[in-house]
DOTOR-38056 format. One line per field, with one value per atom (N, C-alpha, C): atom name; residue in one letter; x, y, z. Coordinates in steps of 0.001 Angstrom, whole numbers. Each point is the difference from the previous one (the first is absolute). Layout:
N
atomo <- CA | ...
residuo <- A | ...
xx <- X | ...
yy <- Y | ...
zz <- Z | ...
This chain:
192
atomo <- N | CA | C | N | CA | C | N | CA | C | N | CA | C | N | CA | C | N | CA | C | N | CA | C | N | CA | C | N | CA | C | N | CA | C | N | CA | C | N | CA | C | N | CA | C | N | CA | C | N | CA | C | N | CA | C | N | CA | C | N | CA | C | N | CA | C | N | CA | C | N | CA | C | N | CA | C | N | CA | C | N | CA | C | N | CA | C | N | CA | C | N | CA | C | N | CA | C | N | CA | C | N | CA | C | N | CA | C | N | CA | C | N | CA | C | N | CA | C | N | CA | C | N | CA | C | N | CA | C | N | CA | C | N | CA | C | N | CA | C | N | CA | C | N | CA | C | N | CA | C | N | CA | C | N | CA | C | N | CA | C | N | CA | C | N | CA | C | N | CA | C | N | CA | C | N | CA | C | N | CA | C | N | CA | C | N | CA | C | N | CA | C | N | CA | C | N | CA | C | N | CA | C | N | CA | C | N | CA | C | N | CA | C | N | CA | C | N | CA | C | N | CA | C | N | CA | C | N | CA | C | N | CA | C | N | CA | C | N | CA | C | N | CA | C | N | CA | C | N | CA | C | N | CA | C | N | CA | C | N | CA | C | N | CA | C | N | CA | C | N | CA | C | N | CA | C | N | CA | C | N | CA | C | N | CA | C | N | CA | C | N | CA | C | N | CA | C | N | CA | C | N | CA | C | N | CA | C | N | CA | C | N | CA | C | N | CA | C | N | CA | C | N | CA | C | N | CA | C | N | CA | C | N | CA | C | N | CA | C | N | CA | C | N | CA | C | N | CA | C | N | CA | C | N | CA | C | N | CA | C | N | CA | C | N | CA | C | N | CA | C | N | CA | C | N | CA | C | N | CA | C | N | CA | C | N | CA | C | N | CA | C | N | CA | C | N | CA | C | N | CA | C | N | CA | C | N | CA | C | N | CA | C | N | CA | C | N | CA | C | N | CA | C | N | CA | C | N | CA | C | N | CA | C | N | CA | C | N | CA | C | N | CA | C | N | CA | C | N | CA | C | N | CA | C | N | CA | C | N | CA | C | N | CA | C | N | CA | C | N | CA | C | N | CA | C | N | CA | C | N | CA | C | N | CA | C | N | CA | C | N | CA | C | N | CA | C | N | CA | C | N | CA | C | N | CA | C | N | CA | C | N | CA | C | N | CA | C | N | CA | C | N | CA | C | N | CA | C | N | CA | C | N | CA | C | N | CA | C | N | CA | C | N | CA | C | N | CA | C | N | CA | C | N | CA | C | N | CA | C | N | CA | C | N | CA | C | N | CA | C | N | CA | C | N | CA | C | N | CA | C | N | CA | C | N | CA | C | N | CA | C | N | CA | C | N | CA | C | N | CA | C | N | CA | C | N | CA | C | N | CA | C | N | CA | C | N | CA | C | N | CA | C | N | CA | C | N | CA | C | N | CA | C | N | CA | C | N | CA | C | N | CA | C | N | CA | C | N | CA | C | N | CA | C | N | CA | C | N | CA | C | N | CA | C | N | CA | C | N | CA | C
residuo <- X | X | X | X | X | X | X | X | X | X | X | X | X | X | X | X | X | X | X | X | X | X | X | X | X | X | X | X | X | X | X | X | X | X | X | X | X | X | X | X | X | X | X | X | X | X | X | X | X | X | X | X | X | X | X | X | X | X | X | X | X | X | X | X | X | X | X | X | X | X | X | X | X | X | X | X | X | X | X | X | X | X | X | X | X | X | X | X | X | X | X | X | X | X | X | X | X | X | X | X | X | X | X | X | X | X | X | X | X | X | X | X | X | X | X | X | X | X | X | X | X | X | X | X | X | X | X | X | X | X | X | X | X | X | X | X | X | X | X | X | X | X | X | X | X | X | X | X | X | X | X | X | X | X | X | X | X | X | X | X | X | X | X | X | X | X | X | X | X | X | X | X | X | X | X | X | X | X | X | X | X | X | X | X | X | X | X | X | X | X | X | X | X | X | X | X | X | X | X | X | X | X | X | X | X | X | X | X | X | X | X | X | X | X | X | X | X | X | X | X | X | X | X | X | X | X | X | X | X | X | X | X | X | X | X | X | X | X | X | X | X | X | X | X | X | X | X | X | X | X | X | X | X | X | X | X | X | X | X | X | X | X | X | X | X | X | X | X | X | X | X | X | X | X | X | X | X | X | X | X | X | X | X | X | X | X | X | X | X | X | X | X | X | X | X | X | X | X | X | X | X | X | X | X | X | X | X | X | X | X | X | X | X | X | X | X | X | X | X | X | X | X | X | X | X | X | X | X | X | X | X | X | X | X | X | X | X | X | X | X | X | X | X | X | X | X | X | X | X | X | X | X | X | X | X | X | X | X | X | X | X | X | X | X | X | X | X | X | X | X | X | X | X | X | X | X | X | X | X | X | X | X | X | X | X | X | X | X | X | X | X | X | X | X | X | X | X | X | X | X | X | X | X | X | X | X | X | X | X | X | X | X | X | X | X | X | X | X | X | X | X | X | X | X | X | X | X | X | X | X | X | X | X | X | X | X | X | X | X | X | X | X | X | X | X | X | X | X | X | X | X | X | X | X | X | X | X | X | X | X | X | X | X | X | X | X | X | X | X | X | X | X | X | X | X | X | X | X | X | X | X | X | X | X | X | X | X | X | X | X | X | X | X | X | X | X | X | X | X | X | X | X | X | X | X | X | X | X | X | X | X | X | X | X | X | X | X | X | X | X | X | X | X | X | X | X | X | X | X | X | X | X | X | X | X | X | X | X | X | X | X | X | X | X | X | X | X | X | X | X | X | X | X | X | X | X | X | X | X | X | X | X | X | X | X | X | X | X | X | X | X | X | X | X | X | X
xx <- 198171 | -1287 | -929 | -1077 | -1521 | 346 | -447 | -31 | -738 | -1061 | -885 | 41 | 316 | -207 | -994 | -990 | -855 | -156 | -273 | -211 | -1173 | -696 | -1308 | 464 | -389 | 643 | -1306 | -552 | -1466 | 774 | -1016 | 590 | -1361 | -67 | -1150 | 1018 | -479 | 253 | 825 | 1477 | 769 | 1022 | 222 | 775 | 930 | -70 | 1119 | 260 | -1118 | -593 | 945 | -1005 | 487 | 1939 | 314 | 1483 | 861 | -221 | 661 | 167 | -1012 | -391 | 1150 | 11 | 962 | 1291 | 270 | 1298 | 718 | -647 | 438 | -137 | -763 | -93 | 1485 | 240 | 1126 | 1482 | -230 | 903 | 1002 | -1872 | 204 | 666 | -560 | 137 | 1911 | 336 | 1415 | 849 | -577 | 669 | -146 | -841 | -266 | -1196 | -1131 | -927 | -978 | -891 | -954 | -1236 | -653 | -881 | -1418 | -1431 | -680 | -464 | -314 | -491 | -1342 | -1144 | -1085 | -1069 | -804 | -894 | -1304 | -894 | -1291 | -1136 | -587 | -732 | -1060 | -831 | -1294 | -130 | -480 | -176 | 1593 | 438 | 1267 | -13 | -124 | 296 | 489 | 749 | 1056 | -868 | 508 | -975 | -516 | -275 | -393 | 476 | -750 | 1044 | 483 | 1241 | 517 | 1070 | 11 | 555 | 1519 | 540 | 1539 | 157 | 815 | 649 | 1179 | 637 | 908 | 503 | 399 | 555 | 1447 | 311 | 1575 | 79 | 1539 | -21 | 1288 | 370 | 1908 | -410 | -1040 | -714 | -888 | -252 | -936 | -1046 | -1151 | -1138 | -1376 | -482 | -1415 | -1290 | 766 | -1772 | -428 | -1090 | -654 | -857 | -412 | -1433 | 80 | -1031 | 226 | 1119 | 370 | 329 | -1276 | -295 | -633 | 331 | 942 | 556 | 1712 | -11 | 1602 | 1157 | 469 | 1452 | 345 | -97 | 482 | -1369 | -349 | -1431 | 1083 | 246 | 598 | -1134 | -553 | -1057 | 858 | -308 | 401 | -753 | -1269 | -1406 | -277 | 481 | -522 | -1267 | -813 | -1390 | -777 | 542 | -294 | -500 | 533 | 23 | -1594 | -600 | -1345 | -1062 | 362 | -1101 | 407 | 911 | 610 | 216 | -177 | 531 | 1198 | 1442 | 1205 | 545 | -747 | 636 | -782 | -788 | -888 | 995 | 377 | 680 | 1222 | 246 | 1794 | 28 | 1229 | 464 | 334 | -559 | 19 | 1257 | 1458 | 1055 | 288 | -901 | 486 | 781 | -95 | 313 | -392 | -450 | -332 | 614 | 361 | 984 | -997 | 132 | -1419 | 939 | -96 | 101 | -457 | 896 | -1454 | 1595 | -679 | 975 | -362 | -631 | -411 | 900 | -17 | 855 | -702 | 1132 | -602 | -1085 | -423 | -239 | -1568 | -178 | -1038 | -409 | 469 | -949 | -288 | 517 | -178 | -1306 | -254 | -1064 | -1341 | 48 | -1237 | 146 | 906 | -139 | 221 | -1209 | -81 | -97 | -294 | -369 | 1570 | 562 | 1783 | 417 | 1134 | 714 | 1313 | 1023 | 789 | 879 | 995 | 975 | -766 | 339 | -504 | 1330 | 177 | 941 | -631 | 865 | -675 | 983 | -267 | 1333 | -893 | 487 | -656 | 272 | -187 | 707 | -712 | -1549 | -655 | 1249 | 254 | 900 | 1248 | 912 | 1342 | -516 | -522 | -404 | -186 | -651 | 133 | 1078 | 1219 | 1131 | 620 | 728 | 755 | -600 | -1452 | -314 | -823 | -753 | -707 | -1380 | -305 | -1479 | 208 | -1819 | -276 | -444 | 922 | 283 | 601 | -906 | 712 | 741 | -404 | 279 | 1705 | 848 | 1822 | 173 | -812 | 811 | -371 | -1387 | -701 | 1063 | 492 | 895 | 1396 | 230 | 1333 | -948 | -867 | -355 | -571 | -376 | -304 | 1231 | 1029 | 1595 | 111 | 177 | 352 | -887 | -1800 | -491 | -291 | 570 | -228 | 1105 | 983 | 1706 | -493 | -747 | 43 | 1087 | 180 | 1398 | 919 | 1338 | 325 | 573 | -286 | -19 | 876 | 1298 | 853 | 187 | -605 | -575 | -959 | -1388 | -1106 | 401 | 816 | 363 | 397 | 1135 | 400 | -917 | -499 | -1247 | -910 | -226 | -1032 | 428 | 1289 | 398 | 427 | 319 | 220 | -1780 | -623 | -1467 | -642 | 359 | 183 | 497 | 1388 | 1115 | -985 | -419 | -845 | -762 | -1067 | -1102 | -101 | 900 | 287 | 1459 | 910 | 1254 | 318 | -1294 | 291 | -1031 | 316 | -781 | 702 | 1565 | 545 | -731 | -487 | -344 | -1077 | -574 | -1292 | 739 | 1172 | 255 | 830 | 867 | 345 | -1029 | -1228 | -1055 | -506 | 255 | -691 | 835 | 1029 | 1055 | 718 | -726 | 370 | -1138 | -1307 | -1152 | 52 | 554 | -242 | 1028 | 1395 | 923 | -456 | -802 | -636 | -995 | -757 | -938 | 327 | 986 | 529 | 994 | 214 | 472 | -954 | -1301 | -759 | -1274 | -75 | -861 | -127 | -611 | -691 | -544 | -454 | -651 | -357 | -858 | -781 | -459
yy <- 31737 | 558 | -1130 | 155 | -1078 | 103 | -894 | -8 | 1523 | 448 | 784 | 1219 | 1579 | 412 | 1498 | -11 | 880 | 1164 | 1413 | 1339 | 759 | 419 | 646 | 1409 | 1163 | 1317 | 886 | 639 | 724 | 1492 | 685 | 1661 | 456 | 1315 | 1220 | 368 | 538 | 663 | 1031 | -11 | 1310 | -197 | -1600 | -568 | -649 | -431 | -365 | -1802 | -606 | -1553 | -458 | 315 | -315 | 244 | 964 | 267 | -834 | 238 | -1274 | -1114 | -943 | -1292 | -184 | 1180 | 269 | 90 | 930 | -207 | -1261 | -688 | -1125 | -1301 | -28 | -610 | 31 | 1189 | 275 | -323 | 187 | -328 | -1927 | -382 | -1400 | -560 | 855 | -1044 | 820 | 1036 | -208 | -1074 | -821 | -766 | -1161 | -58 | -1705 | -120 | 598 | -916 | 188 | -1110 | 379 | 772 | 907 | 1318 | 210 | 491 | 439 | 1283 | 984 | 1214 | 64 | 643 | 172 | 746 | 1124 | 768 | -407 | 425 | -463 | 1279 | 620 | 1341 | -236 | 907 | 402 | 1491 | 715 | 1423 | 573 | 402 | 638 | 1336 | 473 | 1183 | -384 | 1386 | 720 | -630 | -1189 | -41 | -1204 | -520 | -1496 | -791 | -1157 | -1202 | -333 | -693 | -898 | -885 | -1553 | -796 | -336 | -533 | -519 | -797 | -956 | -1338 | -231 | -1043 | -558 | -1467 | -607 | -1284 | -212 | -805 | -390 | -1477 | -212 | -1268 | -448 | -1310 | -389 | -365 | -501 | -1279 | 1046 | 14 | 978 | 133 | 390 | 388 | -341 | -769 | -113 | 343 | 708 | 160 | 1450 | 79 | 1407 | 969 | -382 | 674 | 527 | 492 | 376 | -552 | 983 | -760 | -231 | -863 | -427 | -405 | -392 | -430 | -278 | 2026 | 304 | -508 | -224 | 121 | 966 | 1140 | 922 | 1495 | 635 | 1340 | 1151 | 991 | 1375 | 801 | 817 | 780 | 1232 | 1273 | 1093 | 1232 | -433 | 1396 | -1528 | 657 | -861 | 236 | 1262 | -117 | -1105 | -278 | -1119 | -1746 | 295 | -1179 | 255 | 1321 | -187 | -263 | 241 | -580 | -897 | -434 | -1723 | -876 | -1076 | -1082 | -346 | 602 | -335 | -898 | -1022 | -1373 | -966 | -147 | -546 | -731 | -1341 | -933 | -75 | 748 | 191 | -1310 | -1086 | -869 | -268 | -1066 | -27 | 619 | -329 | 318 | 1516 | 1267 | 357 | 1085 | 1360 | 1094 | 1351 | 852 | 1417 | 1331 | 534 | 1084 | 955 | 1450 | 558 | 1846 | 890 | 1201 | 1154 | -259 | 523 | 414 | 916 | 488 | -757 | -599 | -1223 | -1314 | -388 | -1077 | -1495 | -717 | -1440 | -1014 | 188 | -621 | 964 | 1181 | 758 | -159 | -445 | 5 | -1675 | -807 | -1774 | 156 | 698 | -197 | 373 | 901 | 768 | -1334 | -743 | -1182 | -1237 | -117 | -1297 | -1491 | -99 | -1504 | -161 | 1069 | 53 | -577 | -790 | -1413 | -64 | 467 | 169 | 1516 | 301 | 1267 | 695 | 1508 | 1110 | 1179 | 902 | 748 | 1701 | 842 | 1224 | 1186 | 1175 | 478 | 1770 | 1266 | 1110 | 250 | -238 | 316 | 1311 | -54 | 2016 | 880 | -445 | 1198 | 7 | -1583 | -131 | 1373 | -613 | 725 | 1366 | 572 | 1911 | 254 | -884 | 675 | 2 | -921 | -60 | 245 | 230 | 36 | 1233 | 869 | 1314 | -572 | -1064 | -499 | -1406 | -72 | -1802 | -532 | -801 | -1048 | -1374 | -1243 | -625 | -1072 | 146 | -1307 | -479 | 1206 | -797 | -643 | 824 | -371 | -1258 | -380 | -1199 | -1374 | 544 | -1130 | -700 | 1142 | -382 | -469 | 175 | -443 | -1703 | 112 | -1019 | -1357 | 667 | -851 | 111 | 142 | -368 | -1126 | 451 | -1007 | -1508 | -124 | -1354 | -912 | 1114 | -519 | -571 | 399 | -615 | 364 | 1255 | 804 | 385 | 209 | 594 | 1622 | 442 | 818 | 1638 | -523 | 615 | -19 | -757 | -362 | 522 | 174 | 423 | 1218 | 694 | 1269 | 901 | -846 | 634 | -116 | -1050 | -236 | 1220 | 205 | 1153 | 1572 | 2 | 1292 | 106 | -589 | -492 | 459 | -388 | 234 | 1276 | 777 | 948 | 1037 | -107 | 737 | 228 | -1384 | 24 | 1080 | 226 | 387 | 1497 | 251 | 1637 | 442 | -133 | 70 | 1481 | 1354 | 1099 | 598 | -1172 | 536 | -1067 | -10 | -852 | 385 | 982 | -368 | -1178 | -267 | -1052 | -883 | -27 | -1787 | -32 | 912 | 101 | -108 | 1 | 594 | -1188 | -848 | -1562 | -932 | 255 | -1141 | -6 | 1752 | -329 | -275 | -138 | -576 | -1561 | -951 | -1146 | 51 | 200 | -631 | 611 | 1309 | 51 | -794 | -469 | -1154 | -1368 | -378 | -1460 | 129 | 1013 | -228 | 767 | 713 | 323 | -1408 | -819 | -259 | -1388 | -375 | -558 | -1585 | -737 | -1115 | -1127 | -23 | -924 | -1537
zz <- 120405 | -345 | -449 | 440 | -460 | -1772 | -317 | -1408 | -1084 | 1244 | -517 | 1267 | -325 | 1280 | -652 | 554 | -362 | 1520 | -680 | 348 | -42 | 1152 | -425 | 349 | -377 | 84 | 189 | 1213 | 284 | 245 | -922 | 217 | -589 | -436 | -165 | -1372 | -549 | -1578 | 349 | -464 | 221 | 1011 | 630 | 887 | -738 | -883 | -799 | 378 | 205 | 57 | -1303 | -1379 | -1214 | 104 | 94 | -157 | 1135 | 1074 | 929 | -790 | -23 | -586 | -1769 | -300 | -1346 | 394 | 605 | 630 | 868 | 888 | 70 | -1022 | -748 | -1293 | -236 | -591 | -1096 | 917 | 1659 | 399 | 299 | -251 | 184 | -1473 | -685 | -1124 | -305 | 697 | 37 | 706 | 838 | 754 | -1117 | -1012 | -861 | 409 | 855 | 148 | -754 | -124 | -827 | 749 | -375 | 589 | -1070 | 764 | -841 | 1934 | -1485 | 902 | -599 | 734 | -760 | 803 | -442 | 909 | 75 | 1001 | -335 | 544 | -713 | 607 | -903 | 1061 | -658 | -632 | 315 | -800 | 542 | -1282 | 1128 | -16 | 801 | 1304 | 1236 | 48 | 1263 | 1087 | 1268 | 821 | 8 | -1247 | 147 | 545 | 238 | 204 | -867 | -262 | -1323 | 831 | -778 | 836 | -1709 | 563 | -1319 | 612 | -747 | 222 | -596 | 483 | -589 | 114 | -598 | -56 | -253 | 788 | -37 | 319 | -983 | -370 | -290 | 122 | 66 | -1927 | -215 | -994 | -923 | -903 | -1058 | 307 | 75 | 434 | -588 | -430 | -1306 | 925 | 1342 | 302 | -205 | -851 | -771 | 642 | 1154 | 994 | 1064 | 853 | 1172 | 1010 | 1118 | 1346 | 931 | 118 | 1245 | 1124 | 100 | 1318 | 5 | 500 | 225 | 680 | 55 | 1265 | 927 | -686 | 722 | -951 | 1115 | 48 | 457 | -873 | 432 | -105 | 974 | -54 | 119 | -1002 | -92 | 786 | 491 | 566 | 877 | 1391 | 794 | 723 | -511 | -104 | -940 | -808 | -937 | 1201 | 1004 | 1360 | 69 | 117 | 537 | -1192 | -1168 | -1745 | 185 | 10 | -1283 | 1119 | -252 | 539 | -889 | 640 | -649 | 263 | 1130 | -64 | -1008 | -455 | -804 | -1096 | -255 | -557 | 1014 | 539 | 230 | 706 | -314 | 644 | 1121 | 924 | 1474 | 675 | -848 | 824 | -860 | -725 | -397 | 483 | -1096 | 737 | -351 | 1271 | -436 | 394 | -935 | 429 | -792 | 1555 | -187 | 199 | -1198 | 990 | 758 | 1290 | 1013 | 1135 | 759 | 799 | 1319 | 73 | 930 | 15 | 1583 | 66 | -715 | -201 | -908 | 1079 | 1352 | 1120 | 153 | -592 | 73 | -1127 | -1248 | -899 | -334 | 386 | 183 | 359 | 1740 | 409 | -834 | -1324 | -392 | -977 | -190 | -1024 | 719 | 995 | 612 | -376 | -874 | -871 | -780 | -58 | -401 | 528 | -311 | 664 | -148 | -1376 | 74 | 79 | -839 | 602 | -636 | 917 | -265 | 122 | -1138 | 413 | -506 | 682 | -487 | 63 | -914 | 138 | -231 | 334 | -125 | -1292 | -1768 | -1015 | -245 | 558 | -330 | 865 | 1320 | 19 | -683 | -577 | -408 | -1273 | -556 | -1395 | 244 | 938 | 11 | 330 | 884 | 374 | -1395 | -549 | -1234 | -931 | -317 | -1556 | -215 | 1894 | 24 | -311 | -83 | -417 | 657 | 12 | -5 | -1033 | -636 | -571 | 632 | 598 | 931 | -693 | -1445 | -833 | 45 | -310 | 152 | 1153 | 1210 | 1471 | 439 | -500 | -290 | -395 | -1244 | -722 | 1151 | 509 | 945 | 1201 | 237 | 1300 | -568 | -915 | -574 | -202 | -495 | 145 | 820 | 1295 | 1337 | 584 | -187 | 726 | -778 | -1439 | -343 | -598 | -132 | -935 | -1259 | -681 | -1177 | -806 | -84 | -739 | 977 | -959 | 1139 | -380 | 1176 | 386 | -1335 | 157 | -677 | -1207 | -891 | -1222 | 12 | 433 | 26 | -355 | 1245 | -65 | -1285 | -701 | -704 | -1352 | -115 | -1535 | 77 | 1359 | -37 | -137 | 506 | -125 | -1375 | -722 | -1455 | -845 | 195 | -441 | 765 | 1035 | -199 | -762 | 269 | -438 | -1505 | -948 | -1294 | -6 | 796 | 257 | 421 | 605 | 1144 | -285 | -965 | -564 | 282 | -191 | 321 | 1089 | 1039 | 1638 | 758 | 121 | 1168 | 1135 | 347 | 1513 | 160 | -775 | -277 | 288 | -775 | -9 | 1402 | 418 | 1301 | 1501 | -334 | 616 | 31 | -1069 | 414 | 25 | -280 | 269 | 1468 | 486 | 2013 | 308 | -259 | 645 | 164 | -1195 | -97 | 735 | 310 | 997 | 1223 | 772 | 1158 | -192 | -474 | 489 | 372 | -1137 | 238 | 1346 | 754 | 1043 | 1380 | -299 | 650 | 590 | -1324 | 87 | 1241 | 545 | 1634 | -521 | 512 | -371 | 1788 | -496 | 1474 | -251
């Protein structure tokens, strides 16, 4: 890993941007690494945009501020492609993993000035099959461990079902409901 590996996270209010970005936090920093998670919104309401971040690190962290220029862009509302410029800082070789039921070769092209990988995975539909709603944010996380190996995989897994289990202790299907989304994504998910 780069000394420094930074995360930009684009979703709408009620996508669960902020909670992704937390959950892999907490998963990294089970492996030893050092991690900062952090949100950034304007008025919040259902619907907005809101972008999260995160930082990861082998070495301690003293940097306090924005991301400006990510490694890796997970876009959660891939309507968000036609407002934002979600490549905006992202690093020449970086990467964007976008969900969209669209192939990774059809959505490159709507991001022409894009240069490096692009991967994409359907997590609105993973999420209504296993969870009865869209929420794309868990299926996100596994699609997310597949397309960059920062964690791995089976560790990830279990930290989170662990912080579930915390969280939804009397609604297993929840935690069942997202702990098969993130392993259908990390093996759904495509990259170009």
């Amino acid at each position: 890993m780069e000394k420094l590996f930074e995360i930009r996270w684009h979703g709408r209010g009620g996508q669960g941007a902020k909670t992704a970005a937390i959950l892999f936090a907490d998963a990294a920093l089970g492996e030893g690494k050092y991690i900062q998670a952090f949100p950034e919104y304007g008025p919040e309401r259902m619907g907005a945009p809101v972008q999260a971040f995160n930082r990861l690190s082998d070495e301690p962290i003293t940097l306090h501020c924005g991301v400006d220029s990510p490694d890796v862009v997970v876009v959660l509302d891939p309507s968000l492609i036609e407002t934002i410029d979600v490549t905006q800082g992202l690093k020449q070789n970086g990467v964007i993993l976008i969900n969209t039921n669209q192939e990774p070769k059809v959505m490159k092209d709507k991001l022409p000035n894009f240069g490096g990988k692009l991967w994409t995975v359907d997590a609105s539909t993973i999420s209504k099959q296993e969870l009865g709603q869209e929420i794309p944010n868990t299926p996100m996380l596994g699609a997310l461990i597949k397309a960059t190996n920062l964690l791995n995989f089976e560790r990830m897994l279990e930290d989170t079902h662990k912080k579930l289990t915390k969280k939804f202790k009397s609604k297993p299907e929840v935690i069942d409901g997202n702990i098969n989304s993130i392993k259908r994504a990390y093996q759904e998910v495509k990259g170009e």
